[in-house]
C-alpha positions as CSV (number, residue, x, y, z in Angstrom):
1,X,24.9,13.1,-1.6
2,X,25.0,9.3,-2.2
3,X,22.4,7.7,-4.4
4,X,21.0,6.4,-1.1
5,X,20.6,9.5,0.3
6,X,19.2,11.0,-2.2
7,X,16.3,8.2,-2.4
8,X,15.8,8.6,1.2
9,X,15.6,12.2,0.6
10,X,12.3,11.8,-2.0
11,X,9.1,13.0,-0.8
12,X,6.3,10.6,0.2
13,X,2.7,11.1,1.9
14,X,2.9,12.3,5.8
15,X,-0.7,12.4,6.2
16,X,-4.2,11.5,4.1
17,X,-7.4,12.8,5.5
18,X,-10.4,10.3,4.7
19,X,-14.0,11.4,5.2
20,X,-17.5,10.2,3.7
21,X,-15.3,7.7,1.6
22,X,-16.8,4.1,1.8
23,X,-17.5,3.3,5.3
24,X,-14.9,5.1,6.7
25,X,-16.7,8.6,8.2
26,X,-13.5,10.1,9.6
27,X,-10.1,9.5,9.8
28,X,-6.8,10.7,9.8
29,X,-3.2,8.8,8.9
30,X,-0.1,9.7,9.8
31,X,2.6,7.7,7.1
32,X,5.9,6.9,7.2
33,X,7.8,5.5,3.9
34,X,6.9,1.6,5.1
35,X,3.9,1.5,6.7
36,X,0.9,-0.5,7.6
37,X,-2.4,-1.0,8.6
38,X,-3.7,-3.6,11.1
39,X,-7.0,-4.5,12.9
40,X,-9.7,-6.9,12.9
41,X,-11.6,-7.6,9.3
42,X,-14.5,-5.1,8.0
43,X,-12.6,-2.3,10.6
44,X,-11.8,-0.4,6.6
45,X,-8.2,-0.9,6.5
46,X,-8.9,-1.9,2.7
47,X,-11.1,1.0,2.1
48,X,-8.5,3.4,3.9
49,X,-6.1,2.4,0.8
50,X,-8.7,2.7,-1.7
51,X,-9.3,6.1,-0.8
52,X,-5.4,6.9,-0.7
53,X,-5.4,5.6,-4.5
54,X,-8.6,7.4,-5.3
55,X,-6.9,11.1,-4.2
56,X,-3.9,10.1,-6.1
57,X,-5.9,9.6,-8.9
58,X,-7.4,12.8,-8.6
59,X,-4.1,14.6,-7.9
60,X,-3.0,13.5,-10.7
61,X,-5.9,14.6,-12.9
62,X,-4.2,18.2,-12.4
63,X,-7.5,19.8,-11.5
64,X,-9.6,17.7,-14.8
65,X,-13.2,17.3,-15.1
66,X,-15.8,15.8,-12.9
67,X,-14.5,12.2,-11.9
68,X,-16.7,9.7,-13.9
69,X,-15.2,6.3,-12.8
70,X,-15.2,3.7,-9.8
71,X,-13.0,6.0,-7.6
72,X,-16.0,9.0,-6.9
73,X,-18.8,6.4,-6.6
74,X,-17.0,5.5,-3.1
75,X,-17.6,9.2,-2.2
76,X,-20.6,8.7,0.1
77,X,-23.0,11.6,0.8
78,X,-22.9,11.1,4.7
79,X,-24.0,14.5,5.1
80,X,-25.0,15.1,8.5
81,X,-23.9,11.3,9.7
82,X,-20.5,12.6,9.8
83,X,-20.6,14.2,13.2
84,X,-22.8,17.1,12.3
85,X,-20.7,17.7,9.2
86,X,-23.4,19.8,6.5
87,X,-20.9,20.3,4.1
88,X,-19.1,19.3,2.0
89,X,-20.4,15.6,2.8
90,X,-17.1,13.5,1.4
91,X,-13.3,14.9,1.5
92,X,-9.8,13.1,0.6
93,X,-6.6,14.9,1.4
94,X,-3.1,14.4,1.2
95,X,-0.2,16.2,2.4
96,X,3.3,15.4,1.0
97,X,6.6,16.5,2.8
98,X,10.0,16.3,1.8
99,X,11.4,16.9,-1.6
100,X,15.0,19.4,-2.6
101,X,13.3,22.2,-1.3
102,X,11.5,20.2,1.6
103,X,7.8,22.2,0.5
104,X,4.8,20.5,2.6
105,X,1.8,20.5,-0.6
106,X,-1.4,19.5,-0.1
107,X,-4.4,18.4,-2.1
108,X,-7.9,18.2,-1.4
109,X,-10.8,16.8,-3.6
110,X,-14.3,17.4,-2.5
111,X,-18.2,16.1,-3.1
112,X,-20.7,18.4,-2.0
113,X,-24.6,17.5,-0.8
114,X,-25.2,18.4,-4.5
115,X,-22.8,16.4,-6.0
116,X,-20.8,19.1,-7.3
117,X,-17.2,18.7,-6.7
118,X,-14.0,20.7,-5.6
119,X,-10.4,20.8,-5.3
120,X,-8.0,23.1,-3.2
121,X,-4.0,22.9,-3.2
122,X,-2.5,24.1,-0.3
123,X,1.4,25.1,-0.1
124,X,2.9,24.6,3.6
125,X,-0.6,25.1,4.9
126,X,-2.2,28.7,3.0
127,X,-4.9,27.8,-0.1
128,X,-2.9,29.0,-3.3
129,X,-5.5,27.3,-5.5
130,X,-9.2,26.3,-5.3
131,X,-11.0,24.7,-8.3
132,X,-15.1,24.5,-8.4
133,X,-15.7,21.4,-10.4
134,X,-19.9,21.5,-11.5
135,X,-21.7,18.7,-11.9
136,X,-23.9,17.4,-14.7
137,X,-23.3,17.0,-18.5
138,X,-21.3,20.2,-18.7
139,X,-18.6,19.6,-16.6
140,X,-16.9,17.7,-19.2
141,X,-16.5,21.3,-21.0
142,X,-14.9,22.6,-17.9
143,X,-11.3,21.7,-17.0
144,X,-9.3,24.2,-15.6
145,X,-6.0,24.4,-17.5
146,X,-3.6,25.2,-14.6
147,X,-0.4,23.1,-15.9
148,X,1.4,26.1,-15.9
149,X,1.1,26.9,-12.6
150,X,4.3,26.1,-10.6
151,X,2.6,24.7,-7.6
152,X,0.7,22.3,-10.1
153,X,3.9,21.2,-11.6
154,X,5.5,19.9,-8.0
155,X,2.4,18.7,-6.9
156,X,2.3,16.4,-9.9
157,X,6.4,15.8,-9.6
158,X,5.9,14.9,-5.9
159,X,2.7,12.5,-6.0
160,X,3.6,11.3,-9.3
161,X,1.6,8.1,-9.7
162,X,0.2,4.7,-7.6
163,X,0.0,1.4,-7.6
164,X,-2.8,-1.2,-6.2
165,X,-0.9,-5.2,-5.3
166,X,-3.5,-7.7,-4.5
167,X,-1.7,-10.5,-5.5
168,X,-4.1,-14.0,-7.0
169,X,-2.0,-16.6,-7.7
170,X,-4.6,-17.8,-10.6
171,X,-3.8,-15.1,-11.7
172,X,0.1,-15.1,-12.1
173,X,-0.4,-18.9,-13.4
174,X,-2.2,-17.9,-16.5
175,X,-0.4,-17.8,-19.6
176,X,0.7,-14.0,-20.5
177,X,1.3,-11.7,-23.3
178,X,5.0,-10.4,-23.2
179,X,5.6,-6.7,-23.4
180,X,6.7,-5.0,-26.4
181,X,9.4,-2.3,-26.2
182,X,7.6,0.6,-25.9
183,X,5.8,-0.9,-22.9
184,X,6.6,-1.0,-19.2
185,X,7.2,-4.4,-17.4
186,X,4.9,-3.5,-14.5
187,X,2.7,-6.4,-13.6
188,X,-1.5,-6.1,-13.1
189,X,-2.7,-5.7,-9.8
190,X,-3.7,-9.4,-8.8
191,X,0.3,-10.2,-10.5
192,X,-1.0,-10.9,-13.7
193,X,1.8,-10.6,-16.6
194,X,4.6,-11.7,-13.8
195,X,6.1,-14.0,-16.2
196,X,6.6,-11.2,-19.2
197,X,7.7,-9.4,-16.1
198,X,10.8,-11.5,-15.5
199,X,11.3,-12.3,-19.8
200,X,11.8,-8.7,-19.3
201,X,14.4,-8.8,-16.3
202,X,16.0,-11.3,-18.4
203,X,16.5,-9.2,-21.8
204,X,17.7,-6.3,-19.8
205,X,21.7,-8.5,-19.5
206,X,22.2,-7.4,-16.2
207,X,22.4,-9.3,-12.9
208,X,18.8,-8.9,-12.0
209,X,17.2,-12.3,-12.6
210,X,20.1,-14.2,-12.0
211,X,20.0,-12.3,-8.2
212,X,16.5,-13.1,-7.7
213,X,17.2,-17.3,-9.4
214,X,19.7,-17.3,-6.2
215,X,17.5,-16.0,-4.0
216,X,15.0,-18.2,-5.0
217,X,17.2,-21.2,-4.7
218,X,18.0,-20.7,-1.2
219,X,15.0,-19.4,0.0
220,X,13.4,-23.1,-1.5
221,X,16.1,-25.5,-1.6
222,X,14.7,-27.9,-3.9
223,X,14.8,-25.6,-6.8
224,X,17.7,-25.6,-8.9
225,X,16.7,-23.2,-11.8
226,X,14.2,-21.0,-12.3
227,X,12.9,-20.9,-15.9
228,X,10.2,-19.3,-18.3
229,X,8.3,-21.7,-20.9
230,X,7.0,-20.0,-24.3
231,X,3.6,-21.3,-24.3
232,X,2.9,-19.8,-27.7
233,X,4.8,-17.3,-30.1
234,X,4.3,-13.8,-27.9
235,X,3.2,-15.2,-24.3
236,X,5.5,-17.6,-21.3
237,X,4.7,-19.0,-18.4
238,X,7.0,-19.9,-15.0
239,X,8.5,-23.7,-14.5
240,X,11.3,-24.4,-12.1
241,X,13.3,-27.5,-12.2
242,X,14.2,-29.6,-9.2
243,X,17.6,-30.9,-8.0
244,X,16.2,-34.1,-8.9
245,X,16.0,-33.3,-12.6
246,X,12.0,-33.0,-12.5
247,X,10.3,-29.6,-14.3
248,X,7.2,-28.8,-12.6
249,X,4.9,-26.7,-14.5
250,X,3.9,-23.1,-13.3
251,X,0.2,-25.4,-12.5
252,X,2.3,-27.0,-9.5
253,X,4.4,-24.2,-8.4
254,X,3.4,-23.5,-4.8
255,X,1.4,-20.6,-4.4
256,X,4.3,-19.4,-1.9
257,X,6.7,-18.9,-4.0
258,X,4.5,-17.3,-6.6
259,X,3.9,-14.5,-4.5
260,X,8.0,-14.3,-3.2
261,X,8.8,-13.7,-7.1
262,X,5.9,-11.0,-7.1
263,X,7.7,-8.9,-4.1
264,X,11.0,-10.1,-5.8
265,X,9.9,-8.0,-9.4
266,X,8.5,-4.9,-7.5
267,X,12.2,-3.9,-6.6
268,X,12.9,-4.1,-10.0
269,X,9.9,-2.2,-11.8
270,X,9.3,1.0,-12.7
271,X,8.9,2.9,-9.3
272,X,5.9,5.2,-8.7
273,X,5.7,7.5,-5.8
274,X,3.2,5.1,-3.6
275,X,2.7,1.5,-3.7
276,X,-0.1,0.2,-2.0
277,X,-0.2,-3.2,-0.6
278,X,-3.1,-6.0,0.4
279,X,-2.2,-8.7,3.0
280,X,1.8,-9.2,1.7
281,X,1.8,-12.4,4.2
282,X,-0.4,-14.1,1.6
283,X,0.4,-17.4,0.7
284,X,4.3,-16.8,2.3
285,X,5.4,-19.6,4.8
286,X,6.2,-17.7,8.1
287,X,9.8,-18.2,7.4
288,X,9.3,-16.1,4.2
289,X,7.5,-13.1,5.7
290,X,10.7,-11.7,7.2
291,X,12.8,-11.6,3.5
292,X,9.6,-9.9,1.9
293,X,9.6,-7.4,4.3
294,X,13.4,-7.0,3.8
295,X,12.5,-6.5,0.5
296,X,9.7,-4.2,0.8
297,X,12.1,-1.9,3.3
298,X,14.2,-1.9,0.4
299,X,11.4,-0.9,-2.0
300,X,10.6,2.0,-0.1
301,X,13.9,4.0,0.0
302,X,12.3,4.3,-4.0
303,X,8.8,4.6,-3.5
304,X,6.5,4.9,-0.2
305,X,4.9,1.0,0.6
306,X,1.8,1.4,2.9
307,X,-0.4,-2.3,3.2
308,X,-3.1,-4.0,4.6
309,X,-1.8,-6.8,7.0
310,X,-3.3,-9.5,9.3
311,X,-0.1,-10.8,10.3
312,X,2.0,-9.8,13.3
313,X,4.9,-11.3,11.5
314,X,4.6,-8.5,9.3
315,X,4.3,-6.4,12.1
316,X,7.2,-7.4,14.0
317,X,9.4,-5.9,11.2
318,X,7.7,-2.8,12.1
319,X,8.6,0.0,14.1
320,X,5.7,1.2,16.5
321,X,5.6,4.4,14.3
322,X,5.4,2.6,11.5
323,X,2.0,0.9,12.4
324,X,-1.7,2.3,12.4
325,X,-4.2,0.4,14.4
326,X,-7.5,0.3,12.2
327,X,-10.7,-0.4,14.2
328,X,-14.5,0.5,13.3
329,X,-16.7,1.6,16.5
330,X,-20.6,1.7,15.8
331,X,-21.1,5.4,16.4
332,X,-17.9,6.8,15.2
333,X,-17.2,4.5,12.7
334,X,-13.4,3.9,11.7
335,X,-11.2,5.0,13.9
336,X,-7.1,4.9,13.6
337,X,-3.8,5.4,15.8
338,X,-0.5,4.7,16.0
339,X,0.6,1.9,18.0
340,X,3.7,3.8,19.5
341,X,0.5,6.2,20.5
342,X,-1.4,3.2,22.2
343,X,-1.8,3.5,26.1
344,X,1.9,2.5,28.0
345,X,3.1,1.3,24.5
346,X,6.8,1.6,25.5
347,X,6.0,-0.6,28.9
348,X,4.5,-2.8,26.9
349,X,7.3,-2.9,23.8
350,X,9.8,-3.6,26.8
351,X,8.6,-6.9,27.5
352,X,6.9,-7.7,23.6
353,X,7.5,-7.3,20.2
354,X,5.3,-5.1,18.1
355,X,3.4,-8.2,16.4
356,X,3.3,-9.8,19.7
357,X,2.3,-7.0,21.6
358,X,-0.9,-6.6,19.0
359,X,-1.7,-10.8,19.2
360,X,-2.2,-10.8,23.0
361,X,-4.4,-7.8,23.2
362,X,-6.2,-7.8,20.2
363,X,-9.6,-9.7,20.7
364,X,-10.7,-10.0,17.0
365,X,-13.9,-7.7,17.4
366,X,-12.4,-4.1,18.2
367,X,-8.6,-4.3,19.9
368,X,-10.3,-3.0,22.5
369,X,-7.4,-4.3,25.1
370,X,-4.5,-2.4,23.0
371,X,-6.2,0.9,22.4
372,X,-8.1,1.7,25.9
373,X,-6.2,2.4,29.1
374,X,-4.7,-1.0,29.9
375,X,-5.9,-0.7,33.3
376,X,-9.6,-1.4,32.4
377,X,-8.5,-4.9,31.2
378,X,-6.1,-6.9,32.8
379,X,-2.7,-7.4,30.8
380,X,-1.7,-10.1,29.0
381,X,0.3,-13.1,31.0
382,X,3.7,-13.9,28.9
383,X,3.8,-17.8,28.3
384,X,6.1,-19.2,30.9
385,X,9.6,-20.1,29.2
386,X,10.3,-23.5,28.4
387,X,12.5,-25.9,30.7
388,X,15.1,-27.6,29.1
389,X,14.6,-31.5,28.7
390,X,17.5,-33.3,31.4
């Protein structure tokens, strides 16, 4: 098996079951390795990846104590709300598939109406272990120690950890404290630390940052070298110079090529099983959006890349099972589907492409047009092609 194989080969999350977790009531995703999530604003596409992070976190926990931080206070007690549901009143699941031995595992992570909490691991479907996790002062006496169990064990080598990218670009301008050796070059969340990031790349004597410095130079032709600046004894920032001999200061870098050297690094960190994106188009000239999602494709032969996206650029290097239309319905809350599952999708896919396909029938409130039968709304008329000037 080549070294390609063997990353396609890695398992990655197949489905997550959300319920009574922020305003999302109900829902179900099915994932591939690149995936995203698309609809109009407030539909919970951000709270959908949330809650993904928040069972990984869990997961991870190898069946620990009561949850104490930010991730359980989005378990809401719904309790009846949620379609009659008594119990229990907020669930997160995750199924993983693949791995050497191709096992399906399963984790659940419950919150009762009484705020106790508990957690079931499921092995191709059948309950192998269920942990009651009380509430209250005592549970911090509690934790079950099952890290001897083998089902644990592949649980925790399959889901492995997550990461959160909401990229700021205030954030990646600010001065930043280089790594040490013993830490790993893996910038914050909003891309803080992307400079120590790439002072790492550097010190590694490969090929790595001088790939990316090409890159960058033809992506933005005005650059001729990319550069970090020591701002004091243990912290850089970014400056480029200009063909034209000028240095411009990280303060006047554009905040499009910011984020490009952010999606540039992530290929190069250290992988974790899922990385989970917010609005990648940010701040990228549309010519730009089709390289970071090169690059993201490439990311997740590594590690599994699911993101929140407004843009149908971003969708158009999609395939239609590699898209989840995210709306929010006043009685049933938020709903999902597939586009490839989306009334006369393939009809539709003949004569648009994926991101155009959602633009012309999305109306900003609820996508109404793309999800219902398209013959309660009339279709979309292509623009007419443009005649040559004489």
């Amino acid at each position: 098996m080549t070294t390609e194989d063997a990353s396609i080969a890695r398992p990655f999350l197949t489905r997550v079951d959300v319920r009574g977790y922020g305003c999302v009531r109900d829902a179900t995703l099915r994932l591939t390795r690149l995936h995203a999530l698309i609809g109009p604003n407030d539909s919970g596409k951000s709270t959908l990846l949330r809650a993904i992070e928040s069972a990984m976190r869990f997961a991870a926990d190898g069946f620990a104590p009561r949850p104490s931080d930010a991730f359980a206070a989005q378990l809401a007690p719904l309790g009846n709300e949620v379609q009659g549901l008594a119990r229990p009143t907020a669930h997160l699941g995750l199924e993983v598939s693949g791995g050497a031995n191709g096992r399906r595992l399963g984790y659940e992570f419950f919150k009762n109406a009484d705020a106790g909490y508990e957690e079931r691991l499921l092995v191709e479907g059948d309950e192998k272990l269920r942990a009651p996790v009380p509430a209250g002062p005592a549970a911090t006496n509690t934790a079950l120690n099952f890290d001897k169990i083998k089902y644990l064990d592949e649980l925790d080598a399959l889901l492995g950890d997550c990461r959160m990218v909401h990229l700021d670009a205030a954030a990646m301008r600010r001065p930043s404290k280089l790594f040490t050796e013993v830490e790993a070059a893996v910038m914050e969340r909003d891309g803080a630390r992307l400079a120590p990031v790439y002072d790492a790349l550097l010190a590694r004597g490969d090929d790595t940052y001088r790939d990316i410095s090409t890159a960058v130079k033809a992506l933005f032709p005005t650059v001729k070298r990319l550069g970090l600046r020591p701002v004091t004894a243990d912290t850089k920032v970014f400056e480029v110079e200009l063909t034209t001999g000028e240095r411009v200061p990280v303060s006047r870098m554009s905040d499009g090529m910011l984020y490009y050297l952010a999606y540039a690094a992530i290929e190069h960190m250290t992988p974790v099983s899922v990385l989970l994106l917010e609005e990648p188009e940010k701040g990228l000239h549309p010519s730009r959006i089709a390289e970071v999602m090169r690059v993201l494709r490439r990311v997740s032969t590594r590690m599994q890349v699911i993101l929140a996206t407004h843009s149908p650029l971003v969708v158009n290097e999609l395939q239609g099972d590699e898209v989840t239309v995210v709306t929010r319905a006043r009685r049933e809350g938020t709903r999902v589907c597939l586009l490839k599952n989306t009334p006369k999708y393939e009809a539709r896919a003949a004569m648009y492409s994926n991101g155009e396909l959602w633009v012309s029938y999305a109306n900003g409130v609820d996508e109404a047009p793309l999800l219902d039968d398209p013959s309660r709304a009339p279709p979309p008329v292509p623009k007419p092609a443009r005649v040559p000037d004489a």
